[in-house]
C-alpha positions as CSV (number, residue, x, y, z in Angstrom):
1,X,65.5,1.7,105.2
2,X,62.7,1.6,107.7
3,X,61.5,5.0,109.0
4,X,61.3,4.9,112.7
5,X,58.4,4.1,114.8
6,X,58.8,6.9,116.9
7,X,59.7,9.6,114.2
8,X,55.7,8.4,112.9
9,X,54.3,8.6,116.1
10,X,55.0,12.4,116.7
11,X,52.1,13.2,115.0
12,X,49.9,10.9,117.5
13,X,52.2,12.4,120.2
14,X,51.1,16.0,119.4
15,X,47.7,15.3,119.1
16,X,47.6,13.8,122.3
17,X,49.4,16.1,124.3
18,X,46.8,19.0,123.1
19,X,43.9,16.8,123.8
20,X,45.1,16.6,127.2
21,X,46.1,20.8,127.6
22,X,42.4,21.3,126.3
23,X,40.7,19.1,128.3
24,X,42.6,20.3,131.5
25,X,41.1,24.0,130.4
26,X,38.0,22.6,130.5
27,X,38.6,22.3,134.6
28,X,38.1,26.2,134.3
29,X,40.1,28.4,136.8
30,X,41.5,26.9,140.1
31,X,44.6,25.6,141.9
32,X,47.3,24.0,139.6
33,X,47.7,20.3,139.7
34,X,51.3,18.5,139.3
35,X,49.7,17.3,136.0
36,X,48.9,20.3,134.4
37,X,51.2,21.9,131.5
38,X,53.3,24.3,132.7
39,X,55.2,26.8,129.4
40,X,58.5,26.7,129.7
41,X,58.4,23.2,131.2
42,X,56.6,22.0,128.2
43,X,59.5,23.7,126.1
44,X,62.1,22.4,128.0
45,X,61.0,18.8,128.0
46,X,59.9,19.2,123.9
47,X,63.5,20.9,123.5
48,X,64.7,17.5,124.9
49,X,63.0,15.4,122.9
50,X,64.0,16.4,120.1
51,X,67.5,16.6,121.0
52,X,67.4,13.0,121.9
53,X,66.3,12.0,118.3
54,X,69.8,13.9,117.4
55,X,71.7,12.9,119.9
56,X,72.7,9.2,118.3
57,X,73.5,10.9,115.2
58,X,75.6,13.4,116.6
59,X,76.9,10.7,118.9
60,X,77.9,8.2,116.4
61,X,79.8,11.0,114.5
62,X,81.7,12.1,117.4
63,X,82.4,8.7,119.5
64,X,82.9,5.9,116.2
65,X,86.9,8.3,115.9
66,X,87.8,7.4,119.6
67,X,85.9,4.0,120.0
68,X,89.3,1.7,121.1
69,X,90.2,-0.5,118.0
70,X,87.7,1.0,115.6
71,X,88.5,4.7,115.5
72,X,91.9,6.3,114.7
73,X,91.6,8.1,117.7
74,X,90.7,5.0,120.5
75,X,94.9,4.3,121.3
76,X,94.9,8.1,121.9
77,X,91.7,8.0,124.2
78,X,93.3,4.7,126.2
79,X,97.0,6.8,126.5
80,X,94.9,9.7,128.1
81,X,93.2,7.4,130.8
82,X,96.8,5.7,131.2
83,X,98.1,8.9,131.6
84,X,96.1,10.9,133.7
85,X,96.1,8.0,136.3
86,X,99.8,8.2,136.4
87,X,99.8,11.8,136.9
88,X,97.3,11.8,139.3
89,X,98.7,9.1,141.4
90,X,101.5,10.9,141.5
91,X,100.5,14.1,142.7
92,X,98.3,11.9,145.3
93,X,102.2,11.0,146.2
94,X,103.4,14.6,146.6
95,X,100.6,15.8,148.3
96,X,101.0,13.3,151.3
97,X,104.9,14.5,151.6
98,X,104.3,17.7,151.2
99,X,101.2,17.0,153.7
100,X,103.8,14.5,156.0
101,X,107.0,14.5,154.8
102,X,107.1,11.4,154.3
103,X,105.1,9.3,151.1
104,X,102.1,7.2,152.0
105,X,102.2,3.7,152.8
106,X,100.0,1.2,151.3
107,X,96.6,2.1,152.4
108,X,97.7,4.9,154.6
109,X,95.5,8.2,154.0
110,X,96.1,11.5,156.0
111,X,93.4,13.0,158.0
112,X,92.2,15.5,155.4
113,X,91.7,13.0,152.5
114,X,88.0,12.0,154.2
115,X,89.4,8.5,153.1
116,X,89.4,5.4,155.5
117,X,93.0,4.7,156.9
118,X,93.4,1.4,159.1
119,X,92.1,1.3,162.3
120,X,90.3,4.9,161.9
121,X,86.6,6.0,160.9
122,X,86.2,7.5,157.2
123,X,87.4,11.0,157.3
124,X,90.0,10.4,161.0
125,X,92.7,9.6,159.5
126,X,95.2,7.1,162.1
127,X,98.8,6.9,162.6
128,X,101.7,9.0,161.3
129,X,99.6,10.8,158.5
130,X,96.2,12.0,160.7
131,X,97.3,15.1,159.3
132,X,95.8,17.6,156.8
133,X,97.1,19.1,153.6
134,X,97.6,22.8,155.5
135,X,99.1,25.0,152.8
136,X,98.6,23.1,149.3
137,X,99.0,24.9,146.7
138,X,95.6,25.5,145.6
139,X,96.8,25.1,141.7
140,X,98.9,21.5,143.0
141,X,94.9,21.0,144.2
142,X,93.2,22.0,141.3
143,X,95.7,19.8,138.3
144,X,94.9,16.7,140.6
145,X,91.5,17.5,140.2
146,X,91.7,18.0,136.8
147,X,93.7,14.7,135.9
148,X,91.7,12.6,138.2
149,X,88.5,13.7,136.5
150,X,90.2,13.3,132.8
151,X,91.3,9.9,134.4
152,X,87.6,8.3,134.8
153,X,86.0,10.2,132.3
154,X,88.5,8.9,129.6
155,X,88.4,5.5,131.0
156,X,84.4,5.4,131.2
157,X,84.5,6.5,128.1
158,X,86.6,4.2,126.5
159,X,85.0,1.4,128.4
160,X,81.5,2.6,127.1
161,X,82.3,3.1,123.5
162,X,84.0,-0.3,123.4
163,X,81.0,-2.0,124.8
164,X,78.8,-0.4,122.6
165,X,80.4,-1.8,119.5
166,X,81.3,-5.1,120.8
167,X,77.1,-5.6,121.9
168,X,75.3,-4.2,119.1
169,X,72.9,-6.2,117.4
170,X,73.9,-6.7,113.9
171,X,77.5,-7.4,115.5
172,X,76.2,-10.0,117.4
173,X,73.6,-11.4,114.7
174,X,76.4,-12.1,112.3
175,X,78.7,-14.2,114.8
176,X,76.6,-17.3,114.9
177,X,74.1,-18.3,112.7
178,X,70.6,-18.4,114.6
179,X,67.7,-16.5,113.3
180,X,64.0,-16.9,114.3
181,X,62.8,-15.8,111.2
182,X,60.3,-13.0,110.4
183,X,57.2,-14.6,111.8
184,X,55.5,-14.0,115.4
185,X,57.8,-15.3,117.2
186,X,60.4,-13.4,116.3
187,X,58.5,-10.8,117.4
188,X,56.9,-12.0,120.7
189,X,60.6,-12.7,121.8
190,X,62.2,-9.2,120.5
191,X,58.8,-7.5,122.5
192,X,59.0,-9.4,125.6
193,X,62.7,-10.1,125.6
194,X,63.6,-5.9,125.1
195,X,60.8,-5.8,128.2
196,X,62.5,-7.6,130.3
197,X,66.0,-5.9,129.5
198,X,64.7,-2.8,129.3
199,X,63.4,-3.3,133.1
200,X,67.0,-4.1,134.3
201,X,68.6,-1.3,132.1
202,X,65.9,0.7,133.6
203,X,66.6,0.0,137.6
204,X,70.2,0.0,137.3
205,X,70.0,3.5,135.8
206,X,68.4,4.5,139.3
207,X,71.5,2.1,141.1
208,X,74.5,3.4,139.3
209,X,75.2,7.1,139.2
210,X,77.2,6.8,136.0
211,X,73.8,5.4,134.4
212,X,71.6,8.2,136.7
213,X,73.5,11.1,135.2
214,X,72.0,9.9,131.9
215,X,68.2,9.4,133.4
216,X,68.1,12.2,135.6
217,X,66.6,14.0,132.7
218,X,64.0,12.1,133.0
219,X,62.8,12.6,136.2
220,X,63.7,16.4,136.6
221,X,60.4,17.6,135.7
222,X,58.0,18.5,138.9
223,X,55.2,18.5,136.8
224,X,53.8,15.3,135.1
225,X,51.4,15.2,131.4
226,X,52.3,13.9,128.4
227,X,55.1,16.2,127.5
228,X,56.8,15.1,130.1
229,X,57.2,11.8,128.7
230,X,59.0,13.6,125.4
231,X,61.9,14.5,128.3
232,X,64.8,12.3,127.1
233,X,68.0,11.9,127.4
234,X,71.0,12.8,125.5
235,X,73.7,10.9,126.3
236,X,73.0,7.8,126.1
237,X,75.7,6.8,123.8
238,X,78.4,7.5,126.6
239,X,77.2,5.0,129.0
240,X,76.9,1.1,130.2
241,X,74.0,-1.1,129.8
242,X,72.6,-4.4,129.8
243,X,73.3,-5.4,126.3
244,X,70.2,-5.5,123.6
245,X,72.1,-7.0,121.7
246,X,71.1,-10.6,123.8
247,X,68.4,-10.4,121.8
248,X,70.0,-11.0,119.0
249,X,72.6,-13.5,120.2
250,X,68.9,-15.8,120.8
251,X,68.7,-15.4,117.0
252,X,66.5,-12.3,117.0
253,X,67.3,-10.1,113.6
254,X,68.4,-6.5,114.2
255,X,65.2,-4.9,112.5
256,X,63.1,-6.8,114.8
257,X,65.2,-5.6,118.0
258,X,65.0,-1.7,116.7
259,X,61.3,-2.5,116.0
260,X,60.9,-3.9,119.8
261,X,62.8,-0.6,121.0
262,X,60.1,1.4,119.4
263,X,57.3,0.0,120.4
264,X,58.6,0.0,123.5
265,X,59.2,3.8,123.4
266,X,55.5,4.8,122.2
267,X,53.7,2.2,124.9
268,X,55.8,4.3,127.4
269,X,54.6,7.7,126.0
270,X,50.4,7.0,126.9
271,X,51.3,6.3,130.7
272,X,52.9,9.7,131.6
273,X,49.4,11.0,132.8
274,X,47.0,11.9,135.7
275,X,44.0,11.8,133.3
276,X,43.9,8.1,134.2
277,X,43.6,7.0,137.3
278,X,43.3,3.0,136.9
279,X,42.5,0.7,134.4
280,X,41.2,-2.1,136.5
281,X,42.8,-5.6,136.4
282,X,45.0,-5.2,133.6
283,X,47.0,-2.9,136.3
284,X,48.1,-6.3,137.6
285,X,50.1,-7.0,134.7
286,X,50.9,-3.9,132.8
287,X,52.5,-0.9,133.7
288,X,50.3,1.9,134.0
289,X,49.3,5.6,134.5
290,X,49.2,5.0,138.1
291,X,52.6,2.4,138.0
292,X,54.7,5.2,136.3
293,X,53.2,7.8,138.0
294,X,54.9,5.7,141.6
295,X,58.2,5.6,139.5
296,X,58.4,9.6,138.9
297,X,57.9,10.1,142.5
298,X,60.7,11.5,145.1
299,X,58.8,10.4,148.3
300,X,60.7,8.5,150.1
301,X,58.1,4.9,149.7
302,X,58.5,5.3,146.2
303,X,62.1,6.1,145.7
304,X,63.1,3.3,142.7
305,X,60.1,1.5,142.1
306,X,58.4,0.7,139.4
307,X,61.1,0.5,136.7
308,X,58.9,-1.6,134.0
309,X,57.8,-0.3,130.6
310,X,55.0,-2.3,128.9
311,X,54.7,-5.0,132.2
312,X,54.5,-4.2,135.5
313,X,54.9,-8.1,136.1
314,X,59.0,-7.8,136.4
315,X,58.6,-5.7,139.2
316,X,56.6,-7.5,141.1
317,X,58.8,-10.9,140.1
318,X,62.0,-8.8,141.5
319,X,60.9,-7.0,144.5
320,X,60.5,-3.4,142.8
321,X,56.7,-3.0,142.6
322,X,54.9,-0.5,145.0
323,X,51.2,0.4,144.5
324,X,50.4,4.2,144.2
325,X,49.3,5.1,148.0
326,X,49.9,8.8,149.1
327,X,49.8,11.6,146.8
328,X,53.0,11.8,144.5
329,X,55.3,14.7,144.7
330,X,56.9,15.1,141.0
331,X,60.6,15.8,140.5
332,X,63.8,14.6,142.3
333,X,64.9,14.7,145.8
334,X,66.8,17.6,145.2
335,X,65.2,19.8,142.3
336,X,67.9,21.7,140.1
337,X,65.2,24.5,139.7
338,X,66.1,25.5,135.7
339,X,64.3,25.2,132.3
340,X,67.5,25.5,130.8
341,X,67.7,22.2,128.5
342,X,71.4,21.8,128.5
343,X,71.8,22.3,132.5
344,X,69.1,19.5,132.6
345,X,70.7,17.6,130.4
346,X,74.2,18.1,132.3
347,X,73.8,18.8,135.9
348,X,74.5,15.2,137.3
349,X,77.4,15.2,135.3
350,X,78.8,18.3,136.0
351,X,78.6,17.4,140.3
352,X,79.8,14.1,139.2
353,X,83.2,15.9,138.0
354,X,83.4,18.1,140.8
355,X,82.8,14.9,143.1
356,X,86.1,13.4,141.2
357,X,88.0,16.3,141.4
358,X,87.5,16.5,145.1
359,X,88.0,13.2,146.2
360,X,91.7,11.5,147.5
361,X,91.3,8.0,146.5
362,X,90.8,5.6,143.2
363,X,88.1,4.1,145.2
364,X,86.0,7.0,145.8
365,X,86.9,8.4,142.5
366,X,84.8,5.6,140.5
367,X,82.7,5.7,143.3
368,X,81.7,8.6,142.0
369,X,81.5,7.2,139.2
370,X,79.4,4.1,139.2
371,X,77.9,3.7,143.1
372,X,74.5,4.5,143.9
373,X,73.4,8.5,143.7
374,X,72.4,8.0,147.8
375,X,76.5,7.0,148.4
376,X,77.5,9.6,146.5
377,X,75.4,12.3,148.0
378,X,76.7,10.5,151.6
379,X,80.2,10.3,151.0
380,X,80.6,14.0,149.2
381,X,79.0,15.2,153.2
382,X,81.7,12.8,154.6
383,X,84.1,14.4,152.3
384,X,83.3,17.7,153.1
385,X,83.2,17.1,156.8
């Protein structure tokens, strides 16, 4: 077996990231820049990267048991999500005659759900049931909560780990019997074919919350070097994506594709600078110091843009691409102010629970779930109006 790519390349990685400390010293004494290395940031995004190279071991141990028709565990994952939707939509039942006295009809919500009801705004409520749950038992309030939130994390879950297995390459490479071989072109396709995946996977992490809450760690450093590039996340075995394994339905061999992923990874590493501000006209077709550095923005012009990892060309093919203007401010829109790895590696999911737990329908329980981080942030205001 192959020794990964990436595992080599720490050396390099290391080497790099001290060149760069030493020659911001050099600067001597003055005001801080967003690029310069920062102790316990550089910890917490090292502490990350090395729990990312863990993380699919860990991940394969824990997830293969309750993966639906592999594990012995997958019926028992499936009966949870069947069963905590049953509950819950229940209890959504009780509270509305407890709430009314009477139980719902069809896409009826009372006024303290913050759900749309017919011929009312979100959170009016209309009809017989513009009323609010006065008087709920707080523990009624907190079990729905609790079910709800087992309801869509089960089901995610389930859906995630079954996609997993059913997409991955050597699956996929043994169904049909195209291979490419081991020559350039194999290679040329597996480079520019993860690329172009990658750029997808890439902007539908910043589109779908449920793919956000795995990215987020990303982004949540406001400082940007070379470290910061090491800041990766941990859970990416418990999500949705755009599968690689296309790549091997088009008769790429899985070595290739995991060679492709690496690659990938280390070209990525070189652009998380401010060292470098351009690199002339090859900034026209691949992604750069200055492209990336757009990308790890949170103003508001360069909010999702620039999701590319070796070309900058799919961007500008898909609408995405915005040229680094203003100064960049590092971080998210709404910095979670910790060094603490595991409350940057779990914050998004953690308000993504509590956004589940608090909400009154199915719809804007997977909203939650799989909308846009902007609609969630909305409707949670709507919610709590």
């Amino acid at each position: 077996m192959k020794a990964d790519l990436t595992v080599l390349a720490i050396p390099g990685f290391v080497g790099a990231m001290v060149a760069e400390y030493v020659a911001q010293r050099r600067r001597g004494p003055g005001e801080q820049r967003p690029g310069d290395y920062e102790l316990k940031d550089t910890i917490a995004s090292l502490t990350m990267g090395v729990g990312s190279l863990l993380a699919p071991i860990v991940a394969k141990k824990l997830l293969t048991p309750i993966t639906p028709g592999v594990g012995r565990w997958g019926k028992g994952l499936l009966g949870l999500a069947v069963g905590a939707a049953v509950v819950t939509s229940v209890a959504d039942q009780v509270r509305a005659w407890y709430a009314v006295g009477s139980p719902l009809e069809a896409g009826t919500l009372p006024r303290g759900s913050g759900a749309y009801s017919p011929g009312g705004e979100a959170g009016l409520g209309s009809g017989p049931y513009a009323t609010a749950y006065d008087g709920l038992s707080p523990t009624v309030e907190k079990v729905t909560g609790a079910t709800a939130v087992a309801a869509v994390a089960s089901t995610a879950l389930a859906a995630a780990t079954t996609w997993a297995t059913l997409t991955g390459g050597k699956r996929v490479f043994d169904s049909h019997g195209r291979d490419l071989g081991g020559g350039a072109l194999a290679q040329v396709v597996a480079i520019l074919g993860w690329d172009f995946i990658y750029y997808w996977n890439h902007r539908l992490s910043h589109e779908s919350r449920w793919l956000w809450a795995v990215h987020v760690v990303h982004h949540s450093s406001e400082r940007y070097n070379l470290s910061t590039a090491l800041r990766q996340p941990v859970a990416e075995g418990v999500t949705l994506s755009v599968p690689y394994g296309l790549l091997a339905l088009a008769g790429v061999r899985p070595a290739h594709i995991e060679q492709a992923r690496a690659l990938n990874l280390i070209y990525q590493f070189w652009i998380h600078t401010e060292a470098i501000r351009s690199i002339g006209w090859l900034e026209r077709v691949l992604n750069t110091p200055s492209h990336h550095r757009v990308h790890h923005g949170s103003n508001r012009r360069y909010l999702d843009r620039n999701h590319g990892s070796i070309l900058i060309v799919w961007d500008r093919l898909f609408g995405t691409f915005e040229p680094e203007g203003e100064p960049v401010v590092y971080g998210l829109t709404r910095n979670i102010e910790t060094f603490n790895p595991v409350r940057i590696a779990t914050h998004e999911w953690r308000d993504m629970a509590r956004d589940v737990a608090g909400a009154r329908t199915w719809g804007d329980r997977f909203g939650f779930l799989v909308r846009g981080p902007g609609w969630a942030y909305t409707r949670r205001a709507q919610l709590a109006g």
